[in-house]
N, C-alpha and C positions, 0 to 999 in steps of 0.2 A: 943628762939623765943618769940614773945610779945604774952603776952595773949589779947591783943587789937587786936578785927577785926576792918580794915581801909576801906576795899571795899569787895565787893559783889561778892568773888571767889568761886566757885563749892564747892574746897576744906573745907569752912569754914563754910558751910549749915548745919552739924551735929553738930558746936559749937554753931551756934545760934539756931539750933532748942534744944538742952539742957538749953542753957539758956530762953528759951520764952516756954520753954515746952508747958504751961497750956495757952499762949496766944490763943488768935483767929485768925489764917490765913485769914480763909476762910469762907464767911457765905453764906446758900442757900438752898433751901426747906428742904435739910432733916435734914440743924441745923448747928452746928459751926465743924468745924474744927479747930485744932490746931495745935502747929507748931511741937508740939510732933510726931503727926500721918501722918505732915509733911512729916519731916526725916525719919520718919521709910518708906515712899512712894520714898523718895527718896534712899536711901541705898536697897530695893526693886528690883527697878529700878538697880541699879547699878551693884547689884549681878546678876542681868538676863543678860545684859548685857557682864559681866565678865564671866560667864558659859558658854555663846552662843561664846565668843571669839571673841565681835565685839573688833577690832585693832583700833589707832593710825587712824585718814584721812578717815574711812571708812564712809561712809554716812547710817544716820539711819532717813526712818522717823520717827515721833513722831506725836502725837494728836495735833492739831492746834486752837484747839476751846478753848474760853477762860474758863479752871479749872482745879484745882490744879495738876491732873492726869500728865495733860501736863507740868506744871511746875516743875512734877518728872520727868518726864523724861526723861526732857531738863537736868537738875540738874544731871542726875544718866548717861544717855548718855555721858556728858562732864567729868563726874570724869574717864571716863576710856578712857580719849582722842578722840572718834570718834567726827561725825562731824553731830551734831543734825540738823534735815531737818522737822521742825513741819508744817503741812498741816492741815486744817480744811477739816472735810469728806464732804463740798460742794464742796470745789477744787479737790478733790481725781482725776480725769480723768486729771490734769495737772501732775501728773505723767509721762503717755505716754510722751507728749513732752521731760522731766527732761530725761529721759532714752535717749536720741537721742544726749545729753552732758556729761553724766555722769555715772558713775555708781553704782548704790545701791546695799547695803549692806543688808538691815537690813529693814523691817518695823515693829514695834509696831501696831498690832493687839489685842481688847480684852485686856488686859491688860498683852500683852504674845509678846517678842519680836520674830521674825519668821526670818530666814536666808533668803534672795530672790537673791543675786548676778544676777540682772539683768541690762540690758542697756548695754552703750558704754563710755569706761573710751577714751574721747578725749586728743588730744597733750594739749588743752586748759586748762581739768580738769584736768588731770594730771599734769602737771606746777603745777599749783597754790597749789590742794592737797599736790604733794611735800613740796610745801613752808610752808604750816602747821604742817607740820608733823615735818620739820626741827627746823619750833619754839619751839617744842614739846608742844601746845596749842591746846585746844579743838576748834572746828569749829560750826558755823552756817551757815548754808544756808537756804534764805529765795528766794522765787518765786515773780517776781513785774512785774508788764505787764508794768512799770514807765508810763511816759505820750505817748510813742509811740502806747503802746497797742502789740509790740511785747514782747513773755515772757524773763526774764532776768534772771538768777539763780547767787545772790549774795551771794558772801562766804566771812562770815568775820572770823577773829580774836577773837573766841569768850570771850577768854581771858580777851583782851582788851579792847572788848566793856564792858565786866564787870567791869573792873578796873576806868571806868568813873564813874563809881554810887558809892558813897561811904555810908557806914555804918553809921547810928544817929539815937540818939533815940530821942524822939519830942512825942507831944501829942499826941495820937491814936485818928484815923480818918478810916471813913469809905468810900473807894473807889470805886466805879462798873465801869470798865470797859468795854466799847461799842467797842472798835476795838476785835479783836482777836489777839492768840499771834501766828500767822503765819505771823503776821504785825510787822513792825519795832517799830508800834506806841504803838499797845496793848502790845510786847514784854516789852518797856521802862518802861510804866503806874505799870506794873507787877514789875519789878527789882526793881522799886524806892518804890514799898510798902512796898516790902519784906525789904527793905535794911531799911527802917525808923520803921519797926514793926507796919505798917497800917494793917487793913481788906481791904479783898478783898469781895465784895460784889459779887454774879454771876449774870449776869446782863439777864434781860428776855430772853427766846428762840427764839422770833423774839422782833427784835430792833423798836418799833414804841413807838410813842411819849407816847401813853397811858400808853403800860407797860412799860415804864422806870419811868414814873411820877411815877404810881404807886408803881414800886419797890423802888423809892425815898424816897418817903413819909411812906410805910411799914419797909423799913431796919433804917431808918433813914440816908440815905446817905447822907455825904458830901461834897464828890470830884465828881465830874461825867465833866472827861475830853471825851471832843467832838467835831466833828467840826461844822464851823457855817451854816452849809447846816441841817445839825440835831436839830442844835440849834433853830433854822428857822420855824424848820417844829414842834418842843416844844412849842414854842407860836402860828402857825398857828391853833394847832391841839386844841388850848381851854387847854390842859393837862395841862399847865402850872400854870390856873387859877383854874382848877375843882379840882387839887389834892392838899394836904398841904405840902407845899415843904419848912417847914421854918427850916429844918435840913443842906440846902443847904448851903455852904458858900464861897467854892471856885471851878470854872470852868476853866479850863488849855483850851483853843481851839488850834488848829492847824491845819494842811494837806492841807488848802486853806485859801484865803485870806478871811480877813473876813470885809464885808460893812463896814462903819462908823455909815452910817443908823441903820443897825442891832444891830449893839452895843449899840447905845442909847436904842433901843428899849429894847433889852436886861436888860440893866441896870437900866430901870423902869421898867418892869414888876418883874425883881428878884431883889428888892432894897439890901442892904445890902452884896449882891454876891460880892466877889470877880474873874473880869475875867482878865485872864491871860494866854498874847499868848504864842504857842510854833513852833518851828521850826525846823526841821532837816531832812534826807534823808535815804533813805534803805542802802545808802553806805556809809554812814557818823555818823549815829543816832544822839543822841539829838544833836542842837546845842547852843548856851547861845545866852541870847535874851535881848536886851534892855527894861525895862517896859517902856511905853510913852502912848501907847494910840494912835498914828499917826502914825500908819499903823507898818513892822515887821523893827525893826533894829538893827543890831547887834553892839557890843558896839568896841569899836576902836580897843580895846586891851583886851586879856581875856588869862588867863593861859593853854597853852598848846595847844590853836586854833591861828589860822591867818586867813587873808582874803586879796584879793586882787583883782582886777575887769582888766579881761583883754576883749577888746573889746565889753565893756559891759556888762560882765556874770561876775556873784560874782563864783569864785577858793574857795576852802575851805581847809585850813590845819589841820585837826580834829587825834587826837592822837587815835581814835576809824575808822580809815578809812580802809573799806573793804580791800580785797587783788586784787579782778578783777570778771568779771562775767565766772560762768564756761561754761558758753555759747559762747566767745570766742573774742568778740568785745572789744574793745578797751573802748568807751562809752567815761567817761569824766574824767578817769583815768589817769593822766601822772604823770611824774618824780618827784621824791623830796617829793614822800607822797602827793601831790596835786590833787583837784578832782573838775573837774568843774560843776557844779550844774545844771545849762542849765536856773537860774534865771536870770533876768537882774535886774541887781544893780545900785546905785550909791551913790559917796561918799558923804557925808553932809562935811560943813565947820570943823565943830566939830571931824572929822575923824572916825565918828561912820560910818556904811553904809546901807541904808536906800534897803530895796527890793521889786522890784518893780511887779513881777510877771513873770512868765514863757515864756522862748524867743520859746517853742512851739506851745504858744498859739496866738500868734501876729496873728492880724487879717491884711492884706498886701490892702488895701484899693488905686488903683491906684501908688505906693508907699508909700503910709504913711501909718506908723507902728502904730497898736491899739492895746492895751491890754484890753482886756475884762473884766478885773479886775477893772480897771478902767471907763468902762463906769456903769457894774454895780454897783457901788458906788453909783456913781449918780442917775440911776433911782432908786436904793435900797432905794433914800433919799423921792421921791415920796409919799405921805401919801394915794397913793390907791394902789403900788407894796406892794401885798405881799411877792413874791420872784422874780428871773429872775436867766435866766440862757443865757449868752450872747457870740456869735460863729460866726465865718465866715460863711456865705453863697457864693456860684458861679456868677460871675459874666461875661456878655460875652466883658463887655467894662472895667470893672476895673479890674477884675481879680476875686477880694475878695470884697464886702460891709461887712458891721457888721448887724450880723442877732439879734434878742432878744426873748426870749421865756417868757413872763411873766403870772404871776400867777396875777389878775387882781381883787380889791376888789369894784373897782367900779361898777355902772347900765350899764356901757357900752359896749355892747358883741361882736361888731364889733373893728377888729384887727386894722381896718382903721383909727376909731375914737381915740382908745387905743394909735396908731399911733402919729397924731397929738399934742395929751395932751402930750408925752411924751418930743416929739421935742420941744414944748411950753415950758416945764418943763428944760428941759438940757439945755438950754441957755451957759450955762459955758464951753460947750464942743463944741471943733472944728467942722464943717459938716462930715467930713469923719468917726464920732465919735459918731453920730447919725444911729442909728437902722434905716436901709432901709426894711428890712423885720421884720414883727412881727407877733409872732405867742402866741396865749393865750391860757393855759393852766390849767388845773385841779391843777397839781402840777409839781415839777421839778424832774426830776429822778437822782437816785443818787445809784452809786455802791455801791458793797458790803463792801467798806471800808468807807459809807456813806460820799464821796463827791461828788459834781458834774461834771456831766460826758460831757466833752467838747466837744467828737466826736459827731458829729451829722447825720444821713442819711435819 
């Protein structure tokens, strides 16, 4: 066998924590870790694991919150085949629900794994468990409420998901991660440091603009992948200009679309940055991305994905594609390894494909179809919108208007006035495309995986 690690397998954690020994994993109030003390968390892990007799498919939680602890124990869980299930302890009460599809094995408590054999192994979870087990490949499962807002429990391949990240060494870079790794997003940010030999920075205990600046400008970070609703609220909040943040050099954004407005704005206030979009799904993870700058597009052809747009929604053929939810839905899972996204796409001349936003967020305006993505563009482009957040409202004659929630930097307090300027302003957008109701706001609210949250009541 090659003494070359190619990709980021469970198996090959103790060859590279021997060779990076004395590097720095991990930095965070109480000082650096290394990948030495790594490995020895992860083989830890592993032996707890093997003692308690967690099996092959059996599901374990694990810590969800983003630090190292949790990256043992995703790491030490997989080496003995079960099927790592990491939760952050604000989601801990999604539990219950998970018990009602599945059934667990195993929680990590304290740093002590506990036998719990609780819940209900459905015909759904069992299917698919089988089918992992058959791979003989370790499993994740992750919790995603997706855009419906009902919970979804996706079990991939964790194998496979690892097999897309591969191994390079590259100039060490200092990374803080703002999702968590109960996300598919915080999960990826994670594998791709470890796999290149970055730091991982621990990023504040609560996510707000100030102490992330701050942890910025103190660690000297220079990756801080985020989305553009965070990004937003980094230049609303002054942090961006009160802290020294000249350590910064590249920002990854994804999970939402992000203005054209914001980006310029972005790209003057942090000159020198490099931003740089990303894309991908809880059942697909990363996907490869066109650099362009006008808006997200995926490039014609790329090794080991496909694409294909059928009635408008971009299909994705991703060699890291889940296996099914163990919650029991069908979702957008069909034959041939294909998985439909629920994005609306469309093709460019160039055979790249351009995407356009979410077919659940269409706003149905007497028939005619709005993406909210696109209206907020536009008013995002406004030089008195600070931010917006833009949703269907009820309608008794058209069904659906498009509602807008803005963050307002002008003298004028009335919605009415707010109103007009705006319509004045979008000229370029159809009527049905224009904000019939507006509402002005302090700020824009935004989940826990900080984007914004499109249900509105």
């Amino acid at each position: 066998m090659s003494d070359a690690i190619q990709h980021l397998e469970p198996a090959d954690i103790a060859r590279l924590a021997a060779r990076r020994t004395t590097a720095v994993l991990w930095l965070d109030g109480a000082g650096a870790h290394t990948w030495g003390e790594f490995g020895a968390a992860v083989e830890a892990a592993r032996r707890q694991c093997e003692a308690a007799g967690v099996g092959p498919g059996e599901i374990v939680i694990t810590p969800g919150d983003a630090s190292p602890e949790a990256l043992a124990w995703l790491f030490g869980v997989a080496l003995v085949g079960g099927v790592v299930a990491p939760l952050r302890a604000a989601r801990a009460g999604e539990i219950e629900t998970w018990k009602r599809h599945c059934e667990i094995g195993w929680r990590v408590n304290g740093g002590r794994i506990e036998a719990r054999k609780e819940g209900i192994a459905t015909p759904a979870s069992a299917r698919l468990l089988a089918e992992l087990r058959a791979r003989d490949r370790p499993g994740l499962l992750l919790g995603t409420g997706g855009t419906t807002g009902r919970p979804r429990l996706v079990l991939h391949d964790l194998g496979a998901l690892l097999a897309s990240i591969p191994v390079r060494a590259g100039r060490p870079a200092r990374i803080m991660p703002l999702m968590k790794f109960d996300h598919i997003g915080g999960l990826d940010i994670a594998w791709r440091a470890l796999a290149s030999g970055q730091t991982l920075v621990a990023p504040p205990k609560e996510i707000t603009p100030e102490a992330v600046a701050e942890k910025i400008a103190e660690a000297g970070v220079e990756v801080l992948p985020a989305t553009p609703s965070f990004l937003n609220l980094l230049l609303l909040s002054g942090a961006a200009r009160s802290h020294e943040l000249r350590s910064l050099r590249t920002v990854p954004y994804g999970a939402e679309p992000m203005p054209a407005g914001l980006l310029t704005r972005l790209r003057g206030a942090l000159p020198g940055v490099d931003f740089r979009e990303r894309f991908g799904t809880s059942e697909t993870g990363a996907l490869p991305v066109r650099a362009e700058g006008e808006g997200l597009v995926l490039p014609e052809a790329f090794s080991g994905f496909a694409w294909k747009i059928v009635e408008g929604e971009l299909w994705v053929l991703s060699p890291a594609r889940a296996l099914g939810y163990l919650t029991g839905e069908a979702g957008g899972f069909a034959e041939g390894g294909w998985f439909c996204t629920g994005d609306l796409a469309e093709r460019r001349e160039d055979g790249a494909i351009r995407v356009l936003g979410r077919r659940s967020d269409l706003i149905n305006v007497g028939g005619e179809k709005v993406l909210p993505s696109v209206v907020e563009t536009v008013l995002m482009g406004h030089p008195l919108v600070a931010d917006c957040r833009v949703f269907a409202a009820a309608n008794a004659v058209l069904g659906q208007v498009v509602a807008a929630e803005i963050v307002w930097r002008g003298p004028e307090r009335d919605a009415v006035a707010v109103k007009r300027a705006l319509h004045a302003w979008a000229t370029a957008l159809p009527n049905c495309h224009l904000p019939a109701v507006v509402r002005l706001a302090d700020a824009i609210y935004t989940s826990g995986n900080l984007k914004k949250v499109r249900t509105i009541t």
